[in-house]
Every structure is written in C-alpha cells, then in structure tokens.
ROTIMAR-402257 format. One record per residue (C-alpha): residue in one letter; x, y, z. Coordinates in nm, 4 decimals. Layout:
N
R  r        c1        c2        c3
R  a         X         Y         Z
...
END
This chain:
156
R  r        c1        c2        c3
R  x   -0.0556   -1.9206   -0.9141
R  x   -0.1256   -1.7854   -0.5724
R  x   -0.0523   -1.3490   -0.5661
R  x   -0.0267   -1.1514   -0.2570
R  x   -0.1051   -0.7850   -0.2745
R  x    0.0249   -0.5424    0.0197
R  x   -0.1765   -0.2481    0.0277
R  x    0.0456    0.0186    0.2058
R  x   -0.1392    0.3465    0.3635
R  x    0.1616    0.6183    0.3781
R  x    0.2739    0.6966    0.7264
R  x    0.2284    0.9777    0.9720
R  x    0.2505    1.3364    0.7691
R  x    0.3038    1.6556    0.9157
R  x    0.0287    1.9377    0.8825
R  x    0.1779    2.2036    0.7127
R  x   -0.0140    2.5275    0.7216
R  x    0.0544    2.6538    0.3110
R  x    0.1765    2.3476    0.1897
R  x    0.0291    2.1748   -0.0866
R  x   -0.1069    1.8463    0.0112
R  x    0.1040    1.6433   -0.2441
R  x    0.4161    1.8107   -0.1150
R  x    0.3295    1.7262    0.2915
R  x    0.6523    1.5261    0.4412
R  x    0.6460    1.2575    0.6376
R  x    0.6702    1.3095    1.0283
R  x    0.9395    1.1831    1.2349
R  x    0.7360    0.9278    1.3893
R  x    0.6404    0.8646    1.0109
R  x    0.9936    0.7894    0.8681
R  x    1.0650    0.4953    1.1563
R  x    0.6795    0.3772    1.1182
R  x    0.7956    0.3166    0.7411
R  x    1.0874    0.1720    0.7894
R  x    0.9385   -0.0245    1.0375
R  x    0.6606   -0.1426    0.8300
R  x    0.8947   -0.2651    0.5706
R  x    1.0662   -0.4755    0.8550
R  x    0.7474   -0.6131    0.9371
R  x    0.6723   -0.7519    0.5540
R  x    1.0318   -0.8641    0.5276
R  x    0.9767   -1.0435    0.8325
R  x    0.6670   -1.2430    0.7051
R  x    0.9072   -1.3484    0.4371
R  x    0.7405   -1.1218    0.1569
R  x    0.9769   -0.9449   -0.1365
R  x    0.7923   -0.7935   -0.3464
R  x    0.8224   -0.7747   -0.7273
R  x    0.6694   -0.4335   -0.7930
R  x    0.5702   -0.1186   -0.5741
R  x    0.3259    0.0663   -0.7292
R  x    0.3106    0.4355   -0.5316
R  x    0.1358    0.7684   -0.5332
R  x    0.3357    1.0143   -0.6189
R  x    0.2602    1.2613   -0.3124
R  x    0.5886    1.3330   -0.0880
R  x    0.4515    1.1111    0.1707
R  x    0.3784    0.7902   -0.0441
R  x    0.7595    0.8229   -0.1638
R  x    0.8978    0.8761    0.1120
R  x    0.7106    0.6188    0.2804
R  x    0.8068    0.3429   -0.0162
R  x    1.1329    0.4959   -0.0233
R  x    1.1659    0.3618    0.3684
R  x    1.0144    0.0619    0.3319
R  x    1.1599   -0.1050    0.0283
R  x    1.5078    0.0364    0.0336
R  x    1.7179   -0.0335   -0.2943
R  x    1.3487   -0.1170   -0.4992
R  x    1.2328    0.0239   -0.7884
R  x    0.9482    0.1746   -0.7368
R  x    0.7127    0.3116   -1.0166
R  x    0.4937    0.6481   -0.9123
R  x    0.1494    0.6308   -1.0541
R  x   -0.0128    0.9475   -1.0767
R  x   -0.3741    0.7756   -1.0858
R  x   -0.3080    0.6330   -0.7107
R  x   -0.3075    0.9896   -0.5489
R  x   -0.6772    1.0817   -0.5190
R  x   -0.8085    0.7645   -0.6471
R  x   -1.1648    0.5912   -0.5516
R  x   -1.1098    0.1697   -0.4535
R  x   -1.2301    0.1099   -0.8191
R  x   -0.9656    0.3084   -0.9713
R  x   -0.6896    0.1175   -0.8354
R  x   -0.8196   -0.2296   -0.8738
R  x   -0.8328   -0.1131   -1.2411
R  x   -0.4732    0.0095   -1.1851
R  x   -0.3696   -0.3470   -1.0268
R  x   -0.6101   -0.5308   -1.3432
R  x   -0.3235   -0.3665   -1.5452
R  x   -0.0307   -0.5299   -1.3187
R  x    0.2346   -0.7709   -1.5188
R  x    0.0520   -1.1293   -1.4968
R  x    0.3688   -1.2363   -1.3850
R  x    0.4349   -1.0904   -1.1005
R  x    0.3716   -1.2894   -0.7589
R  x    0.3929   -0.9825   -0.5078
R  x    0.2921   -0.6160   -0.5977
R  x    0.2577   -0.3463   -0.3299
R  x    0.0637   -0.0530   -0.4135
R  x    0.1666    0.2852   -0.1575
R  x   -0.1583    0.4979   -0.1386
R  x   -0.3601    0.7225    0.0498
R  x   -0.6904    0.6331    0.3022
R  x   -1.0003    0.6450    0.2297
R  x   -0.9239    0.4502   -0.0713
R  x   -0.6298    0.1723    0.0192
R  x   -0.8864    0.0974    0.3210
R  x   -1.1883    0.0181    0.1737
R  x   -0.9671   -0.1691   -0.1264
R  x   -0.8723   -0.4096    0.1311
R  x   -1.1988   -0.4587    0.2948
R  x   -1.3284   -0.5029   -0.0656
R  x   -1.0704   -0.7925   -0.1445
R  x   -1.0016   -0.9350    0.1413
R  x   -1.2521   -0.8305    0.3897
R  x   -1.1988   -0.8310    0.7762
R  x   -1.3193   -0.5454    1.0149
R  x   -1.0096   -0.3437    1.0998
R  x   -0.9046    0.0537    1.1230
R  x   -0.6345    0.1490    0.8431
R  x   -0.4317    0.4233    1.0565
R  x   -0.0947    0.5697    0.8807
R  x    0.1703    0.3428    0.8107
R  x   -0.0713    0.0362    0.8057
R  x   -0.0853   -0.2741    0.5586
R  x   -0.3021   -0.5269    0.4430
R  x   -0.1546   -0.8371    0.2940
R  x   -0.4420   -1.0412    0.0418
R  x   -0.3662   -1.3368   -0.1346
R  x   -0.5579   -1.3796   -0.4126
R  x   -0.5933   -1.6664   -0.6602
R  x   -0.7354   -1.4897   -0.9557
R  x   -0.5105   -1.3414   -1.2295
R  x   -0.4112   -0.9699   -1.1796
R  x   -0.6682   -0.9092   -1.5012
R  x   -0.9339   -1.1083   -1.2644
R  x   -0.9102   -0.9403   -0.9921
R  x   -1.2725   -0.8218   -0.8255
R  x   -1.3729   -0.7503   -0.4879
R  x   -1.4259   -1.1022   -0.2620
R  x   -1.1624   -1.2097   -0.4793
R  x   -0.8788   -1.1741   -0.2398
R  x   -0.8660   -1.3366    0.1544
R  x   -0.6848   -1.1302    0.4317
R  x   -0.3530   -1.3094    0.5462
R  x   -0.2404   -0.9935    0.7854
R  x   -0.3163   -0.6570    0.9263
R  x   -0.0880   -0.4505    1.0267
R  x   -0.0710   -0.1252    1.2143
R  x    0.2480    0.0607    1.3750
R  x    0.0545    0.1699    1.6902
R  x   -0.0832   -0.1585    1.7392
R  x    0.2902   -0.2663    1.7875
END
C-alpha cells in the first residue's frame, strides 16, 4: 500500500511584541495562504485521513483553514520538535491510514521532507511537501519517502 504524507509548515504569523510564541496568530496574508494551501491539496485530488498538528495558535489556525470540517488531533510533541521526533510521531500513525498530514513548525517540517523525500527547495510559511512512501507508517526512515510536490504560496 502506497501512503502519502503532506508535511504542512503553518502560514504567515504576526510578530507580537509580549506574546508568547505558542499564542502568535496567524497574519492576514496567513489565513488566505491556508486556505489556499488546502485548495491546492484538494486540487491534486488528496483527502486526507488524519491531520496531525502542533498545538501553537498558528498550526491550528492554519489546519483549521486548510481542512475545514476535519478532525484534527493537536500533538503537543510537534511544537518544538527535532525531524527525528516526528518521524517517531508518524512511526506511531494508524497502519491504516493512506494520507496523514502533520501541521508543524520550520526548521523541523523542512528538513523532515528533505530527509524523506529529498529535493532542494526553501520551506517558506504556508508551504507543503507531499511524499509518497511505500514503507509501513512503523517503517518509515529517511530515503524512505520520494517527493511528488512542493508547494509554496509565494511561488503562486
């Protein structure tokens, strides 16, 4: 069985002088780059079974946005993570799901991707990855994976 992980950077978040970072909103330019970035998966005919999401503001929000109407399950071990902590996250993924997106924060989501999937690409806010990977969500290792698309709201 073929799986495709998206690996979502939140969008653009405001600077907020006092703010904690976990609590930092999305900008306005952030909310339509979400939306717009779930138009863009939806478009390459991807629905995904499970979003896996940090649970800053702007992860939420930015999930929130681009899976409208989805569950979506906040894992505290996403915000802050290093790439090895979430492929152990994703190792722990329901072997029966075909499609997970896990909603996280740069530099880690980035160098995840390049670690699957490879490819020589920036990771800016609001970008997404899409791997397809053949191994089982317990197999999963870096090289594993092969980059389908890259996606990146300024580049469009």
């Amino acid at each position: 069985m073929t799986r495709t992980l998206i690996l979502l950077r939140h969008a653009k978040a405001a600077q907020v002088p006092g703010l904690a970072d976990r609590e930092r909103p999305l900008t306005e330019r952030g909310e339509r780059d979400a939306g717009r970035a779930g138009d863009e998966i939806r478009a390459a005919g991807l629905s995904p079974d499970a979003v896996l999401c940090s649970p800053a503001l702007r992860t939420r929000r930015t999930a929130e946005l681009a899976f409208p109407g989805m569950e979506i399950s906040y894992e505290r071990d996403i915000y802050q993570a290093y790439p090895e902590e979430l492929l152990e996250l994703l190792r722990r993924t329901d072997p029966e799901l075909g499609t997970v997106v896990l909603c996280g924060h740069n530099p880690a989501v980035h160098e995840l991707a390049l670690q699957l999937g490879g490819g020589d690409y920036g990771f800016r806010p609001g970008a997404f990855a899409v791997i397809q990977v053949e191994a089982a969500w317990v197999d999963l290792w870096p090289g594993e994976g092969r980059l389908v698309t890259h996606w990146a709201p300024k580049e469009h």
